[in-house]
N, C-alpha and C positions, 0 to 999 in steps of 0.2 A: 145144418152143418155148422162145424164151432169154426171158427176164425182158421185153429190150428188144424182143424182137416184140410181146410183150402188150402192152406200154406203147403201143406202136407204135399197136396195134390201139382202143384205148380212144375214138376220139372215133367208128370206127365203131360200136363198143354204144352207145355213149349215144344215137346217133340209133333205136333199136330204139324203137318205141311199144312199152308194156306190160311191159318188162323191169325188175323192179324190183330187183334185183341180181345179179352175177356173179359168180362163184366160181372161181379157173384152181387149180388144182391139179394135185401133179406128185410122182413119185416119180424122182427123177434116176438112183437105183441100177439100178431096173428099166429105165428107158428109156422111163417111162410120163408122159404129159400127158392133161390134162382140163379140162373144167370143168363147174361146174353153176349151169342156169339159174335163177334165181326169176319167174314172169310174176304179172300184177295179176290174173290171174284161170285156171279151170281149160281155160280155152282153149288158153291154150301162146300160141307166136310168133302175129302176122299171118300169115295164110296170102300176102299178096304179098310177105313179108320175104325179100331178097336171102338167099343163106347165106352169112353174115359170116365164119364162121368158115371157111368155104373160099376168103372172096377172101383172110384173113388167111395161111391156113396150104397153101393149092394143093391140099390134100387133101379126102376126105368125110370124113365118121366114122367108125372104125369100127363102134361101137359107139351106137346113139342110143335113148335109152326116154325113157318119161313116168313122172313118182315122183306121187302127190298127198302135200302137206304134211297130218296128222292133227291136230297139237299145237306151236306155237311159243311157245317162252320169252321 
């Protein structure tokens, strides 16, 4: 994804309930994009949450897990 898709994409997150920030990261050498979620609690998304990230990107994930945060700075 280019910079301007994410930029693109941004007033879709914000409408995410529970999303308390987002993360896009990218490695341009390998060919690799991502991001990672932070939600208000260990719930994760709304379960009726559209997937945003597929109307932004026409793709699914390949990849999708759940991390739990232990310790913030």
């Amino acid at each position: 994804m280019s910079n301007a898709e994410v930029r693109g994409s941004l007033n879709l997150w914000r409408r995410v309930d529970g999303l308390v920030v987002k993360y896009w990261i990218s490695n341009p050498e390998l060919g690799l994009w991502g991001a990672v979620s932070v939600w208000e609690d260990c719930a994760g998304p709304p379960t009726d949450m559209t997937n945003v990230g597929l109307a932004v990107t026409g793709r699914h994930p390949c990849i999708k897990t759940t991390w739990n945060v232990e310790i913030a700075l």
